[in-house]
NUMAR-245350 format. One line per 4 residues: number of its first residue (from 1); their letters; for each residue y, z, x of N, C-alpha, C. Coordinates in Angstrom, 2 decimals. Layout:
NUM = A = Y/Z/X/Y/Z/X/Y/Z/X  ... $
//
This chain:
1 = XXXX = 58.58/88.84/71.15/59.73/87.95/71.09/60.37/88.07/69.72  61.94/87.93/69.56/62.17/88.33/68.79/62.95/86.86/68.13  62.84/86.91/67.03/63.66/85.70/66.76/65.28/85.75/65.87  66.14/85.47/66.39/67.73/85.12/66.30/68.15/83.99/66.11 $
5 = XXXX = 68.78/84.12/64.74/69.53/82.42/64.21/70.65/82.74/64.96  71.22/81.56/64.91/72.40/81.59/65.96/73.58/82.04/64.70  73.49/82.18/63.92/74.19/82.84/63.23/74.66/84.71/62.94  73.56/85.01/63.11/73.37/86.40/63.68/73.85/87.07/64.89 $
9 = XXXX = 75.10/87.99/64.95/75.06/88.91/66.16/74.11/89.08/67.05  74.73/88.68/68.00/73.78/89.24/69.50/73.23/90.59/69.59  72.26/91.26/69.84/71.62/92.73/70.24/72.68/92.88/70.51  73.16/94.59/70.55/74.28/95.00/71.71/73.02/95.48/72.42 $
13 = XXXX = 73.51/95.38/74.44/72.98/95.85/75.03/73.70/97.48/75.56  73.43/98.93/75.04/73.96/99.81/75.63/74.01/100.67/77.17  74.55/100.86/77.84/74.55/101.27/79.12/73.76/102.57/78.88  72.85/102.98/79.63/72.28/104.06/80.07/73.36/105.16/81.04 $
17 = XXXX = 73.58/106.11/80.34/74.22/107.16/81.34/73.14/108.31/81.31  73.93/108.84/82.57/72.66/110.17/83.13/73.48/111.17/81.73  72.29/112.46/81.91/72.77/113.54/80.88/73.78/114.04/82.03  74.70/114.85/81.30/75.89/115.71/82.18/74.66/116.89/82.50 $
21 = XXXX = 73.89/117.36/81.57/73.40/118.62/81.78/72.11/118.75/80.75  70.98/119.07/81.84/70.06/119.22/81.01/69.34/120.68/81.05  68.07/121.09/80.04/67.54/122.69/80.22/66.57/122.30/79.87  65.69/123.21/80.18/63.95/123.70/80.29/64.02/124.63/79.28 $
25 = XXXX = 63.38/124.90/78.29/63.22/125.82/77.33/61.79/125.96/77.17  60.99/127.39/77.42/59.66/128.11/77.03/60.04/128.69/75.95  58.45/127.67/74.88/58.87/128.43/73.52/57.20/129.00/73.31  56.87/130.64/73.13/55.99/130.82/72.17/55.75/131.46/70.81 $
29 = XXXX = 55.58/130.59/70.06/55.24/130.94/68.57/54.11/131.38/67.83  54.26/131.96/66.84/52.86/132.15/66.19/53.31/131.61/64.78  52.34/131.99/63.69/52.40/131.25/62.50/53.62/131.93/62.05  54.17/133.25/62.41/55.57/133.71/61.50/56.69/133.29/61.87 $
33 = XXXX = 56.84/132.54/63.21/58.04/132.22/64.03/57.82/132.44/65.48  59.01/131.87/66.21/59.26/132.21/67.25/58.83/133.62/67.62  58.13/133.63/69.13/57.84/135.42/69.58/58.48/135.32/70.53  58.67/134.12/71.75/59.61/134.53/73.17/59.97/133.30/73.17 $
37 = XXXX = 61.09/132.93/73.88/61.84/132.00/74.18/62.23/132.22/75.47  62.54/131.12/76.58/63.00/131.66/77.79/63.52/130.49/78.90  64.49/130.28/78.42/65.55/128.94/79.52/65.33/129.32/80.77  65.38/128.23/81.64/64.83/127.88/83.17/65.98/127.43/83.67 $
41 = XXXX = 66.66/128.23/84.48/67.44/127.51/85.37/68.13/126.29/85.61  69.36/125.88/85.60/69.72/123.95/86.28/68.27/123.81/87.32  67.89/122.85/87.35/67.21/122.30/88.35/66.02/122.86/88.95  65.46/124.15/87.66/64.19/124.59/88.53/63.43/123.72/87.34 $
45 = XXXX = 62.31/124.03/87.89/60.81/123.83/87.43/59.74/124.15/87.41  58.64/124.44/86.62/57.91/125.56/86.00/56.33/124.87/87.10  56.67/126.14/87.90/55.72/126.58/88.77/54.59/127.69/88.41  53.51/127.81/89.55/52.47/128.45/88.82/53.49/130.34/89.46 $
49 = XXXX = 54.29/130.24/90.22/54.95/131.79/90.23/56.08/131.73/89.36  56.30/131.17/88.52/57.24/131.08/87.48/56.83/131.01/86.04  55.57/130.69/86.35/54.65/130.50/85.26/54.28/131.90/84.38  53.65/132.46/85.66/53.11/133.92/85.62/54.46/134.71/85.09 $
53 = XXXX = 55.40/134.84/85.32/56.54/135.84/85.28/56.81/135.71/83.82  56.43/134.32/83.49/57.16/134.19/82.12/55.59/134.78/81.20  54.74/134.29/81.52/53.14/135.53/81.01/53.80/136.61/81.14  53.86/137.35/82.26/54.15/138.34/82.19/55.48/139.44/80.91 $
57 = XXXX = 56.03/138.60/80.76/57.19/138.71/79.71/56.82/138.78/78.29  55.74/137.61/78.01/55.38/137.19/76.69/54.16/138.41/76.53  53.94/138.69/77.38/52.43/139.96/77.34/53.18/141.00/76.74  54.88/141.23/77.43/55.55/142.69/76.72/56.26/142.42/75.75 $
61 = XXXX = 56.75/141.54/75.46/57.00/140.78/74.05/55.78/140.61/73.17  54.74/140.35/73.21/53.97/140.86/71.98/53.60/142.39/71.98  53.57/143.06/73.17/53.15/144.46/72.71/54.36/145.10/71.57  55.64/144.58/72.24/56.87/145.22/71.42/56.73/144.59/69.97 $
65 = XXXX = 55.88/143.36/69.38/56.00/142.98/68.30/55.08/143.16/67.39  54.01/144.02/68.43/52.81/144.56/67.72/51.54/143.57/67.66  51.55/142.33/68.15/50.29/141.66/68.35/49.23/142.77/68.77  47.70/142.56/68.36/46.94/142.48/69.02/46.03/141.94/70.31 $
69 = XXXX = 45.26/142.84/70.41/44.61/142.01/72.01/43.92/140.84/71.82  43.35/140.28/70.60/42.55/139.49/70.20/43.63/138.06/70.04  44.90/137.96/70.71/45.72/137.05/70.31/45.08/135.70/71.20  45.56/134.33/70.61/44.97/133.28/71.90/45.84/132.43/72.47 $
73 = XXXX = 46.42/132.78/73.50/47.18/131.56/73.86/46.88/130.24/74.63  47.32/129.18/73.84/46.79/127.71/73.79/48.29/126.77/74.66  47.59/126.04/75.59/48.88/125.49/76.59/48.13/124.10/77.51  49.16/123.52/77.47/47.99/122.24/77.61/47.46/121.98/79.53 $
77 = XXXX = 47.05/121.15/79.77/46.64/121.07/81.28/47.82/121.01/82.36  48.93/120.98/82.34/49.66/120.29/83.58/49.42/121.86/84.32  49.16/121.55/85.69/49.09/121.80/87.45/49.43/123.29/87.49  50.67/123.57/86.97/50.98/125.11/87.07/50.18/126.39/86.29 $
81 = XXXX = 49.69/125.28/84.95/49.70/126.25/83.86/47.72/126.40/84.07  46.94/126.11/84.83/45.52/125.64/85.12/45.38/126.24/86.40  46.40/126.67/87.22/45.92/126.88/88.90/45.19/128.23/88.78  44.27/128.55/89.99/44.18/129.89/90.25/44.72/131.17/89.43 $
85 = XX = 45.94/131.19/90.51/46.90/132.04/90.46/47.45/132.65/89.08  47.45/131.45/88.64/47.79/131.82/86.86/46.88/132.26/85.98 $
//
C-alpha cells in the first residue's frame, strides 16, 4: 500500500498497447563476441526441428571461425532445446 497526501498527483495510470511487431533473435557467443546470430520468423517459434537447423548452422559457423572440437555449448532446459531429437 502506498501512501498519498492529497496534495500529491495521482499515479498516472498508462494504457497497455500490444507491440506492432515483435522478433525472436538466436544469439551464440563466446568470450570474443558474437559467433552466430539468427532471427526467427513473425510468429514462429523455436521448435526441436528448428532447433536443430539452427545447430546445424552454428556447427558451420564455428568451423569457418576456427573453433575447436573441444568447444561447450551451454543452453538452458526449455522442451525443444532437451528433446530426443535435438
Amino acid at each position: 500500500m502506498e501512501y498519498w497526501h492529497k496534495t500529491f498527483p495521482s499515479p498516472r495510470k498508462f494504457k497497455v498497447v500490444a507491440s506492432a511487431r515483435k522478433a525472436l533473435l538466436n544469439v551464440f557467443w563466446d568470450m570474443k563476441g558474437v559467433v552466430h546470430m539468427e532471427f526467427l520468423e513473425q510468429g514462429q517459434t523455436v521448435n526441436s526441428k528448428q532447433y536443430i537447423s539452427t545447430l546445424r548452422a552454428l556447427k558451420l559457423r564455428l568451423r569457418h571461425v576456427g573453433h575447436n572440437k573441444d568447444s561447450i555449448l551451454q543452453h538452458d532446459n526449455a522442451c525443444p532445446l532437451t528433446s530426443p531429437q535435438t
